[in-house]
One Martini backbone bead per residue (centre of mass of N, CA, C, O) as a GRO file, in nm:
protein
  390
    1UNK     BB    1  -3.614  -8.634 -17.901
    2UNK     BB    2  -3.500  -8.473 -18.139
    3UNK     BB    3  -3.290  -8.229 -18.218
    4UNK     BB    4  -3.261  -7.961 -18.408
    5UNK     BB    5  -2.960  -7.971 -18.480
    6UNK     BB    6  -2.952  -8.275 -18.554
    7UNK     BB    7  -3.164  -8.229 -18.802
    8UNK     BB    8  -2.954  -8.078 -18.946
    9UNK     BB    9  -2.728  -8.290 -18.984
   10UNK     BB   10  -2.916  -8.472 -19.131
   11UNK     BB   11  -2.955  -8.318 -19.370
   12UNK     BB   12  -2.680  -8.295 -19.440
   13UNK     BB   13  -2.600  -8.586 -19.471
   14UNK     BB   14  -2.851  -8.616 -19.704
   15UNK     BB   15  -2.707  -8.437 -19.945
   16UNK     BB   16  -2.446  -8.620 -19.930
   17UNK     BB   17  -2.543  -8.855 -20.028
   18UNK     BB   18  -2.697  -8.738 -20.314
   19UNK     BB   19  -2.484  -8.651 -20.487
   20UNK     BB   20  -2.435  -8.965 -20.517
   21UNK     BB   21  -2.402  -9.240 -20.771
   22UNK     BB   22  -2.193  -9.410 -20.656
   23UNK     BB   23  -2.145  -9.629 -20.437
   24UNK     BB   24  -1.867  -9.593 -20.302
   25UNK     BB   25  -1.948  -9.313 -20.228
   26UNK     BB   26  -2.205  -9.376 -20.056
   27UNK     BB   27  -2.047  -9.532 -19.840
   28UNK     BB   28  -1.839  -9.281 -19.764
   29UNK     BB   29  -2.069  -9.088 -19.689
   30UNK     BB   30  -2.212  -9.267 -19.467
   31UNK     BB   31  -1.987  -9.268 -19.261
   32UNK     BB   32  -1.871  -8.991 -19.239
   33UNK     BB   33  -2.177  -8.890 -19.119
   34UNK     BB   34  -2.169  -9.090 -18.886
   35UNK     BB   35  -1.931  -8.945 -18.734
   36UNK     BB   36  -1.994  -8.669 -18.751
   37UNK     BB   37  -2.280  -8.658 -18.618
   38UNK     BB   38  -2.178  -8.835 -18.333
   39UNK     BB   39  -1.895  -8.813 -18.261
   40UNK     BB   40  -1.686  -9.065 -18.380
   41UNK     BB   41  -1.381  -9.217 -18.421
   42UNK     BB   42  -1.537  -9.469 -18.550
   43UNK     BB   43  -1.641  -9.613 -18.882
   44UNK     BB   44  -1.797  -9.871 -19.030
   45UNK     BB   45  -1.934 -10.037 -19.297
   46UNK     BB   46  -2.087 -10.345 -19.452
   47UNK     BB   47  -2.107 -10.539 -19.715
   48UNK     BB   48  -2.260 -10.801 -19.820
   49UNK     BB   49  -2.223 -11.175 -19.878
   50UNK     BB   50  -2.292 -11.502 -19.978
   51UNK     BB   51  -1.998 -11.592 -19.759
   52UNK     BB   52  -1.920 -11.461 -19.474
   53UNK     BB   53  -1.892 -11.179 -19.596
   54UNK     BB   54  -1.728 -10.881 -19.775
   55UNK     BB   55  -1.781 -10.675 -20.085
   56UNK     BB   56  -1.794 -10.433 -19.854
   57UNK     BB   57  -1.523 -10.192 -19.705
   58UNK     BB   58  -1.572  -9.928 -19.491
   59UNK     BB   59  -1.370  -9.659 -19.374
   60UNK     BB   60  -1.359  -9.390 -19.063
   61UNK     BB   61  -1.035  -9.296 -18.864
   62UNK     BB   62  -0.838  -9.461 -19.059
   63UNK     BB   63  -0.555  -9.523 -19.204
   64UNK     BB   64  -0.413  -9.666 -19.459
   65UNK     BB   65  -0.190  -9.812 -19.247
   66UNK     BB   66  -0.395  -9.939 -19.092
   67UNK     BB   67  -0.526 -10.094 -19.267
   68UNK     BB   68  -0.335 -10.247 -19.355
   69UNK     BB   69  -0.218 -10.405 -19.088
   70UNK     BB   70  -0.491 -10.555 -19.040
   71UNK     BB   71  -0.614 -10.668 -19.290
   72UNK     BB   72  -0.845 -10.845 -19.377
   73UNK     BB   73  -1.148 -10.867 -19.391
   74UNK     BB   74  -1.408 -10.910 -19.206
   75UNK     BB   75  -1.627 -11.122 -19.079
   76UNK     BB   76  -1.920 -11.259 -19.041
   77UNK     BB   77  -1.927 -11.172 -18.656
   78UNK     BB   78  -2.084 -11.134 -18.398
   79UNK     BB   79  -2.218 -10.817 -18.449
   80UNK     BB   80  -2.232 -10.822 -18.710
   81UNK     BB   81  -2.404 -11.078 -18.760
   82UNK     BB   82  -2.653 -10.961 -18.578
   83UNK     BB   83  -2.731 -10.735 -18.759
   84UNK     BB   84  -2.771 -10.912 -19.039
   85UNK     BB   85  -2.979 -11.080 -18.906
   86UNK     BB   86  -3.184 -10.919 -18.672
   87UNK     BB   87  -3.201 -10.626 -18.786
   88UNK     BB   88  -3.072 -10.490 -18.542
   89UNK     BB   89  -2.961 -10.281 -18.285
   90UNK     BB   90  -2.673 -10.171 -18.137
   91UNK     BB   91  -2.587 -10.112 -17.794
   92UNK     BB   92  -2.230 -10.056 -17.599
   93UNK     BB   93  -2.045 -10.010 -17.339
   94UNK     BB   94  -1.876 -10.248 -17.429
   95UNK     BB   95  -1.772 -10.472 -17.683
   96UNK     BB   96  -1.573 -10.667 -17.514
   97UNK     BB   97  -1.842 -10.735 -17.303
   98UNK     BB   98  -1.946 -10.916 -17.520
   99UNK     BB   99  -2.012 -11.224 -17.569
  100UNK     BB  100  -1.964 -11.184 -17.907
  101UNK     BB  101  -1.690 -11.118 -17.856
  102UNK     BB  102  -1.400 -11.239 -18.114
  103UNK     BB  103  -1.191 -10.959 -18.171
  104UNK     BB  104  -0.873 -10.886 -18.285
  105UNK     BB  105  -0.644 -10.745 -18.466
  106UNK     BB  106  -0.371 -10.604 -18.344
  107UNK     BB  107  -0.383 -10.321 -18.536
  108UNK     BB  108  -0.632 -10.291 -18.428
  109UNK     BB  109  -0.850 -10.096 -18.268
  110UNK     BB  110  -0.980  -9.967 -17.977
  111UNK     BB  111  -1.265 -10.078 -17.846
  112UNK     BB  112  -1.607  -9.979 -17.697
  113UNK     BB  113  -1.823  -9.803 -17.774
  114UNK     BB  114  -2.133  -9.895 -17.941
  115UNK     BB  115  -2.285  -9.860 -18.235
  116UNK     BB  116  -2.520 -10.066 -18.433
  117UNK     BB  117  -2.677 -10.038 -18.777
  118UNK     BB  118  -2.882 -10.133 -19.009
  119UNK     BB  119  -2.942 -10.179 -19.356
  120UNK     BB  120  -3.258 -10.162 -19.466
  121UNK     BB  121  -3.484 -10.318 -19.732
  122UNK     BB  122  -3.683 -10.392 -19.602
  123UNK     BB  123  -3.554 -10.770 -19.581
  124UNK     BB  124  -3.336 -10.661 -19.654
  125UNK     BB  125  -2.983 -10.635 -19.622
  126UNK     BB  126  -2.728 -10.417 -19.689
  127UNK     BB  127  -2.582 -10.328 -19.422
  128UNK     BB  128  -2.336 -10.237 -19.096
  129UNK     BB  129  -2.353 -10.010 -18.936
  130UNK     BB  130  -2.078  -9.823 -18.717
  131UNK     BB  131  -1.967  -9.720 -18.400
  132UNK     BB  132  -1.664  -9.592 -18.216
  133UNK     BB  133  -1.607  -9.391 -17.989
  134UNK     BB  134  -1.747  -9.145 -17.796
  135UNK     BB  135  -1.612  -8.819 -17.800
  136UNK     BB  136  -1.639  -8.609 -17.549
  137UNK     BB  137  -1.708  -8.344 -17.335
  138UNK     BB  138  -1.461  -8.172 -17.178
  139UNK     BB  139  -1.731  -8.073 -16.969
  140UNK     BB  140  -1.863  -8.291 -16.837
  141UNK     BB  141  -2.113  -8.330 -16.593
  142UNK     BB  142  -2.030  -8.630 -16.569
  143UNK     BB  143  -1.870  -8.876 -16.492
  144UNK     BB  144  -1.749  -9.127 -16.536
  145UNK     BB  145  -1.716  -9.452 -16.533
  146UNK     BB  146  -1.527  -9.653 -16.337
  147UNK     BB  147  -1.577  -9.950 -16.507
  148UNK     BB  148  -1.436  -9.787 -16.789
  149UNK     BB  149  -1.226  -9.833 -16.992
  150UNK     BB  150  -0.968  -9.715 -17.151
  151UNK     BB  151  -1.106  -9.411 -17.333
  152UNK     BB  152  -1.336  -9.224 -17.360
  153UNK     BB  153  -1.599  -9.245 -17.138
  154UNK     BB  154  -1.859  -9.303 -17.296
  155UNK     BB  155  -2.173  -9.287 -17.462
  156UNK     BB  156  -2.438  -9.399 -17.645
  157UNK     BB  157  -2.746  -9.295 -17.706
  158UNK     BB  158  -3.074  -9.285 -17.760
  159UNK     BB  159  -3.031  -9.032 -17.943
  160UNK     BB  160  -2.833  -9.148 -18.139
  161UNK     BB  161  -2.983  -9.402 -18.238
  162UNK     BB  162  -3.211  -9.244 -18.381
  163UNK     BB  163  -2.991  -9.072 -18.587
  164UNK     BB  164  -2.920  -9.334 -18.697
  165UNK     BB  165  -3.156  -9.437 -18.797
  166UNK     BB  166  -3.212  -9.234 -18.995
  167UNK     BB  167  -3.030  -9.233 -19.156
  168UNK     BB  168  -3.040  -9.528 -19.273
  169UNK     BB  169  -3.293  -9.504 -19.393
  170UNK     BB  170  -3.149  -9.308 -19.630
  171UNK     BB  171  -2.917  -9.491 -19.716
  172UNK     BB  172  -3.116  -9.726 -19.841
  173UNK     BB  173  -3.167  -9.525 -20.064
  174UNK     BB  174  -2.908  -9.416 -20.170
  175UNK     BB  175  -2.792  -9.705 -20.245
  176UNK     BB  176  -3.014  -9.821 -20.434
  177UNK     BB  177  -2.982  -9.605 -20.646
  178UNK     BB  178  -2.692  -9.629 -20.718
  179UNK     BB  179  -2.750  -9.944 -20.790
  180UNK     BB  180  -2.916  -9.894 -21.029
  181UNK     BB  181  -2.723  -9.685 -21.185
  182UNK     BB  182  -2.521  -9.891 -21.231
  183UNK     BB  183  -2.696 -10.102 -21.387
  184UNK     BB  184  -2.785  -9.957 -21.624
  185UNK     BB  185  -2.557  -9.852 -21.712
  186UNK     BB  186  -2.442 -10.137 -21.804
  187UNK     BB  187  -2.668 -10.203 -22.000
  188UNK     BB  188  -2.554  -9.917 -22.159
  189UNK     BB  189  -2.351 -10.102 -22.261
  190UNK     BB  190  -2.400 -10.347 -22.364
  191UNK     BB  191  -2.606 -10.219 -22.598
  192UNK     BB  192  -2.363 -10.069 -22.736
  193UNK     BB  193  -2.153 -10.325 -22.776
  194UNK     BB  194  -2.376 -10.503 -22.950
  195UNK     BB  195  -2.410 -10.274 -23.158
  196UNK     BB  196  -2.113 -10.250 -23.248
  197UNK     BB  197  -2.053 -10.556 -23.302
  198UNK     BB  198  -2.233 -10.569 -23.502
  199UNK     BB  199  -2.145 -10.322 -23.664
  200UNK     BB  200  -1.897 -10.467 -23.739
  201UNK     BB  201  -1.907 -10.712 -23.847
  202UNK     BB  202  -2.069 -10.618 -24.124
  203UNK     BB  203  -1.828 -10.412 -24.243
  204UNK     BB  204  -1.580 -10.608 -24.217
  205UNK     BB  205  -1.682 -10.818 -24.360
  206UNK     BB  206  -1.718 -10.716 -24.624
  207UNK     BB  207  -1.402 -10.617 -24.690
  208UNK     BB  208  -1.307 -10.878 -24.645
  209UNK     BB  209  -1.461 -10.998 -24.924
  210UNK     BB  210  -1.368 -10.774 -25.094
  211UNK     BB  211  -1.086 -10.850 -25.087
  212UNK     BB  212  -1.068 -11.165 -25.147
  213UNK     BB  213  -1.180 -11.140 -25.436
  214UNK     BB  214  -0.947 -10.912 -25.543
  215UNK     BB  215  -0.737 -11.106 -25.496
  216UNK     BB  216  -0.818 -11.324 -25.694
  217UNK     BB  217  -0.798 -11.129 -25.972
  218UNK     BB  218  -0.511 -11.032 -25.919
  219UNK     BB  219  -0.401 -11.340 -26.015
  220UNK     BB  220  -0.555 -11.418 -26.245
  221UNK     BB  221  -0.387 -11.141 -26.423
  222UNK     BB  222  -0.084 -11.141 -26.389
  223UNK     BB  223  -0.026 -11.300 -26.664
  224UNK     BB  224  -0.203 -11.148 -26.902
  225UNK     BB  225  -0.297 -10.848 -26.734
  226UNK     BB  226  -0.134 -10.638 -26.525
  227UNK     BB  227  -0.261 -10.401 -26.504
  228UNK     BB  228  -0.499 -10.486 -26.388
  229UNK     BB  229  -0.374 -10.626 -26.147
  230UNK     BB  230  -0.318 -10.382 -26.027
  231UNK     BB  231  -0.587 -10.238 -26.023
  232UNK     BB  232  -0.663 -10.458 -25.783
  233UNK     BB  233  -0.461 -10.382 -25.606
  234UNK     BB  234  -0.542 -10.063 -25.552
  235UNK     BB  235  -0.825 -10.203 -25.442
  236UNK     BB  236  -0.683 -10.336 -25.163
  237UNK     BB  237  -0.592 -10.086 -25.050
  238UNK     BB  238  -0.864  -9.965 -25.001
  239UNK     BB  239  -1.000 -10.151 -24.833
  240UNK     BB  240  -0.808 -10.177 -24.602
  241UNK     BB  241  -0.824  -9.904 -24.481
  242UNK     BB  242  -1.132  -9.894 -24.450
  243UNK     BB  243  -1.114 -10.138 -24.242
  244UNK     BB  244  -0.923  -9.966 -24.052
  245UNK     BB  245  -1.130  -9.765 -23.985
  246UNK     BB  246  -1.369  -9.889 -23.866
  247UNK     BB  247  -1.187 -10.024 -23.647
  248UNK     BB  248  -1.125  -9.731 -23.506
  249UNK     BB  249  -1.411  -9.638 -23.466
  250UNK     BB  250  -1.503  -9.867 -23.282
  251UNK     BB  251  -1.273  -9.820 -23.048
  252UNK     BB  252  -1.405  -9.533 -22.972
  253UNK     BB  253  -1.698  -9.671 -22.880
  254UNK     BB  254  -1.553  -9.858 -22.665
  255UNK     BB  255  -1.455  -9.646 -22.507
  256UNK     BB  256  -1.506  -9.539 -22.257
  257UNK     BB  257  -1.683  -9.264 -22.125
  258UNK     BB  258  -1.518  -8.961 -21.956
  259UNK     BB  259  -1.727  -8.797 -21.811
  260UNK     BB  260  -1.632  -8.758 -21.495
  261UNK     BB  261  -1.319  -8.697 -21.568
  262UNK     BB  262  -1.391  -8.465 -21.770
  263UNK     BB  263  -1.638  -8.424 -21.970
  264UNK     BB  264  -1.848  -8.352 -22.253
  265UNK     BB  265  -1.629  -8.138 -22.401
  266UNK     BB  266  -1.372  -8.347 -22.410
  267UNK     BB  267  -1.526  -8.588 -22.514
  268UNK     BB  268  -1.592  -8.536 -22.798
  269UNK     BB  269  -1.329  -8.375 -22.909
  270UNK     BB  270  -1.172  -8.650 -22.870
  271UNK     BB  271  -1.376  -8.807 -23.061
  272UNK     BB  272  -1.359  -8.608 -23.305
  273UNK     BB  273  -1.038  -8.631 -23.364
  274UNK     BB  274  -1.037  -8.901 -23.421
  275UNK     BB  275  -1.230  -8.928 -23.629
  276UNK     BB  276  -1.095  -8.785 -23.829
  277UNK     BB  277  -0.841  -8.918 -23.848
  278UNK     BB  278  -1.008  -9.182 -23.931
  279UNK     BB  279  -1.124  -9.028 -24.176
  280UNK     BB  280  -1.183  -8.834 -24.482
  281UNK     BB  281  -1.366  -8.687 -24.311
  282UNK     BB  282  -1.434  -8.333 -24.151
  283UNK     BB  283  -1.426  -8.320 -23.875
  284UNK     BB  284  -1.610  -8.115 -23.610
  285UNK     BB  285  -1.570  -7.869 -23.327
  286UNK     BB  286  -1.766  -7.715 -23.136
  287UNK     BB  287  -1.795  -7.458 -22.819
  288UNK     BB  288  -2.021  -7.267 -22.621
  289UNK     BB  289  -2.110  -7.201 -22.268
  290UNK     BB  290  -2.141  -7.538 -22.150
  291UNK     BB  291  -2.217  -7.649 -21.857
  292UNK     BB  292  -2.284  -7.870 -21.595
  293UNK     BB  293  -2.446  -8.141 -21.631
  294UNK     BB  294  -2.625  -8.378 -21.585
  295UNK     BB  295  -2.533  -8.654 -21.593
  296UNK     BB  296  -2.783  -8.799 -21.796
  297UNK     BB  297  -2.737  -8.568 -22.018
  298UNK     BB  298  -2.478  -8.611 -22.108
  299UNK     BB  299  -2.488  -8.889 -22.240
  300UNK     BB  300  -2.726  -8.862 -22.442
  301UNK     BB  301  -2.572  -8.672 -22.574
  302UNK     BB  302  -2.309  -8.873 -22.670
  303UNK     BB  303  -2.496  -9.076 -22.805
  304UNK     BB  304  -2.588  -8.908 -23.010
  305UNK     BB  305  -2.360  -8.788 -23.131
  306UNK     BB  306  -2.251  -9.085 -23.214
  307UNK     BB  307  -2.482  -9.163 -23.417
  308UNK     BB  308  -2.434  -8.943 -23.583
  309UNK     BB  309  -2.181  -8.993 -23.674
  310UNK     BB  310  -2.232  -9.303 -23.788
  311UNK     BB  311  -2.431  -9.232 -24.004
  312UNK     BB  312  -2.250  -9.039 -24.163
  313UNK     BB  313  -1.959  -9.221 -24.190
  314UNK     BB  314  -2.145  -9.487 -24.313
  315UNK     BB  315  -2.377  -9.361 -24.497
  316UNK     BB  316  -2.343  -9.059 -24.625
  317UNK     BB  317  -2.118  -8.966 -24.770
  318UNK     BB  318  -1.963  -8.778 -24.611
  319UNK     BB  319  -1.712  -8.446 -24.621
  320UNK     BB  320  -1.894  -8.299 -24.371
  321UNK     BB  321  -1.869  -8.260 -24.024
  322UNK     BB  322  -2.049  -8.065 -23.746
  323UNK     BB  323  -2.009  -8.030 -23.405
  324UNK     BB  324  -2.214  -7.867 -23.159
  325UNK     BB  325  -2.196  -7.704 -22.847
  326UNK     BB  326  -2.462  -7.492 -22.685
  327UNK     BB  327  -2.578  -7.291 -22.498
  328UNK     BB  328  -2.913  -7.321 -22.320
  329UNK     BB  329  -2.953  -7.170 -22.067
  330UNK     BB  330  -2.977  -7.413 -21.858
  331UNK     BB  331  -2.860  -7.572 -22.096
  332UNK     BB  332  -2.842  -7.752 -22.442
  333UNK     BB  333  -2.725  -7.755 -22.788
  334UNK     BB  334  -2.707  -8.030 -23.032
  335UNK     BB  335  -2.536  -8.032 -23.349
  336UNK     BB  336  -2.545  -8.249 -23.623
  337UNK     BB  337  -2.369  -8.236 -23.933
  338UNK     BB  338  -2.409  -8.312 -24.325
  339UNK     BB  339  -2.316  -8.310 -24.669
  340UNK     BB  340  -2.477  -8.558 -24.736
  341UNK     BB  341  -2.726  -8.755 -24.901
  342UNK     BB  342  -2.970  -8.834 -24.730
  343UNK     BB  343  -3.344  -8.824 -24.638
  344UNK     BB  344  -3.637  -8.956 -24.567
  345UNK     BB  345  -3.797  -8.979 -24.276
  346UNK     BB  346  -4.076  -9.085 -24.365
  347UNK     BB  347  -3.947  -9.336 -24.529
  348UNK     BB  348  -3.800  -9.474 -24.325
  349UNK     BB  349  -3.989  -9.542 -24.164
  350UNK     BB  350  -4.181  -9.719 -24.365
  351UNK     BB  351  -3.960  -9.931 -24.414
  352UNK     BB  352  -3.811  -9.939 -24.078
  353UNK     BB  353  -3.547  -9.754 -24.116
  354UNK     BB  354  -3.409  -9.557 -23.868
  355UNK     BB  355  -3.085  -9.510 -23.792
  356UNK     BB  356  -3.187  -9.433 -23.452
  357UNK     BB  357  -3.391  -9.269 -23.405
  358UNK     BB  358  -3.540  -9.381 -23.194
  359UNK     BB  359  -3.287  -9.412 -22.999
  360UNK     BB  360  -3.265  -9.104 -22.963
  361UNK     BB  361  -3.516  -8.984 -22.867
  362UNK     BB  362  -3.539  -9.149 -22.640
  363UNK     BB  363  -3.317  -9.015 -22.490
  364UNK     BB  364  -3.416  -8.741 -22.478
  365UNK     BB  365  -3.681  -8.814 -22.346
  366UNK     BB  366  -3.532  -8.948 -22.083
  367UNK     BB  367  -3.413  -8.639 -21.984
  368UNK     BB  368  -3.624  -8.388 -22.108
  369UNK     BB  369  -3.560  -8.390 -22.411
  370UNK     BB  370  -3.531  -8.294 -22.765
  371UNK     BB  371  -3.561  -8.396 -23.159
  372UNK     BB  372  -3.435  -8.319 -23.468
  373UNK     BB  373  -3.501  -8.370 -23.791
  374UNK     BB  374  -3.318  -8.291 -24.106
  375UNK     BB  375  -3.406  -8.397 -24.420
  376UNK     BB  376  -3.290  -8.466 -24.761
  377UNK     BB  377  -3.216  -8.545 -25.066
  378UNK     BB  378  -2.888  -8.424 -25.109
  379UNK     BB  379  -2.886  -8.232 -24.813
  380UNK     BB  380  -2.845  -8.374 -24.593
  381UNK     BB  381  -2.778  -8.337 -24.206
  382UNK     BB  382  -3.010  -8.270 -23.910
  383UNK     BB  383  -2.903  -8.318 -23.551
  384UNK     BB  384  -3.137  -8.187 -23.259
  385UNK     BB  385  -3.031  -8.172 -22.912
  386UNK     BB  386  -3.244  -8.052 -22.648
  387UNK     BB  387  -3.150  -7.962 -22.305
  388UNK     BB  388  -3.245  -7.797 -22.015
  389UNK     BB  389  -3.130  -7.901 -21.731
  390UNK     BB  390  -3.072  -7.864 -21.361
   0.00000   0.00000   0.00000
């Protein structure tokens, strides 16, 4: 029977795996938690790949320097090959004296006693977690067995192994959802990748055939009309900044958004300066009072965010745009405003042109969000998206 206090540290230690969502994040934080729940020296992870290693080991109770000293990271071999493929718990009283054991290297540490669980998701195994040399209290009740080599003294019990598979079992789900997490986020980087690269070849290609033309006019009346000449030279000047301006947006929109490390309001703001500098139109940001939102509700906002800016920039022929992100009980309201020339909502619908209204919507409601669009002929754009928070 697991013990209540037990249960209360694998409580913690589920709580503390679900916070995160980088796998290598939850790779270190399974380790961590079961090495303090354990109360053993030593505790490490190994996700297979498949080739007989290893594509991802972490570790926990080695120094940096002792990591480094060990060498290249373990084949799949010995107990933990065991592991991965019988998807069976190992517990041992000395894995020196196990058959399968076929040592380490030099500066490798002593392990004795040894507990070691796989991370299994159905017939997958995920992963192979271990522990060693348990802990002693200070005053056991029974002196260790005397053939027990020089180490801990110890042993995992019974109560160990029950405590270590409940943790595994929540590993599996905790590192799954990781793994999904990081899957998305990839195809929506890909998806926004491929949608710039789109609209950048279009944009960019315009400009460039526009030169082209100009080039050649420009040329044809050298000689017979200098004026006429220049004055195609000086809208050669004027496409080429127009294609440098693209040029300069769309290298802002593929630059992955740092909001891991900055946040979406400092995030935006860089956003917003580069693009100011970078069009004839006068971009601004403003925030008032607004706190760190779950991951996905910030993504959402910056992407719609941008979608919204890209619009105003390169459609809208706006003087004057305005990006506000302001707290709204505990979430927030994005406002994306600009002075262009508007549209009819109703008619971009029918004629199928949506401007991204559909792919902003989407993501408003993927997050639990809504999305309000405000425009008509002449009156310019507003669009405003609210997010509860979490």
């Amino acid at each position: 029977m697991v013990l209540r206090t037990g249960l209360s540290a694998v409580s913690s230690a589920l709580l503390a795996m679900n916070r995160h969502l980088e796998v290598r994040d939850v790779l270190q934080t399974i380790v961590r938690s079961a090495r303090d729940l354990l109360d053993a020296e030593y505790a490490a992870l190994g996700v297979p790949d498949d080739r007989g290693g290893f594509a991802q080991f972490v570790v926990d109770g080695v120094t940096d320097a002792q990591w480094k000293a060990i060498g290249p990271l373990p084949r799949q071999h010995g107990v933990l090959a065991a592991m991965l493929k019988e998807a069976a718990p190992q517990r041992l009283a000395d894995v020196r004296d196990d058959p399968r054991f076929e040592g380490w290297p030099e500066a490798h540490p002593e392990l004795t006693d040894f507990l070691g669980m796989p991370i299994a998701d159905g017939d997958e195994v995920l992963g192979a977690l271990f522990l060693a040399n348990k802990r002693c209290d200070p005053s056991p009740p029974h002196p260790p067995p005397a053939d027990r080599a020089a180490g801990t003294g110890c042993a995992f019990t019974a109560e160990d192994e029950e405590l270590l598979r409940l943790l595994a079992e929540h590993a599996a789900i905790a590192l799954t959802n990781a793994r999904l997490y990081e899957r998305g986020r990839e195809l929506t980087i890909a998806g926004e990748r491929a949608r710039i690269a789109h609209e950048l070849h279009d944009a960019v290609a315009q400009k460039l055939f526009s030169l082209r033309l100009t080039v050649q006019a420009a040329a044809a009346y050298v000689d017979r009309d200098p004026g006429r000449a220049r004055a195609e030279l000086h809208e050669v000047t004027r496409l080429a900044a127009e294609a440098a301006d693209e040029l300069r947006a769309a290298v802002v929109e593929l630059r992955p958004a740092a909001l891991d490390d900055d946040g979406l309001v400092a995030t935006l703001r860089t956003q917003v300066q580069v693009l100011d500098r970078a069009h004839t139109a006068a971009v601004t940001f403003d925030s008032q009072g607004v706190r760190a939102l779950p991951a996905g509700q910030e993504e959402a906002l910056l992407r719609v965010a941008q979608e919204a800016l890209h619009n105003a920039l390169r459609h809208a022929d706006a003087h004057r745009v305005a990006v506000t992100l302001h707290r709204h009980g505990a979430g927030a309201v994005l406002r994306v405003s600009d002075d262009g020339t508007g549209f009819d909502p109703s008619a971009v619908r029918r004629a199928g042109r949506h401007l991204g209204l559909v792919s902003m919507r989407d993501r408003a409601a993927g997050v639990g969000g809504t999305l309000a669009v405000r425009s008509a002929p002449g009156k310019g754009t507003l669009i405003e998206m609210e997010v509860p928070g979490g």
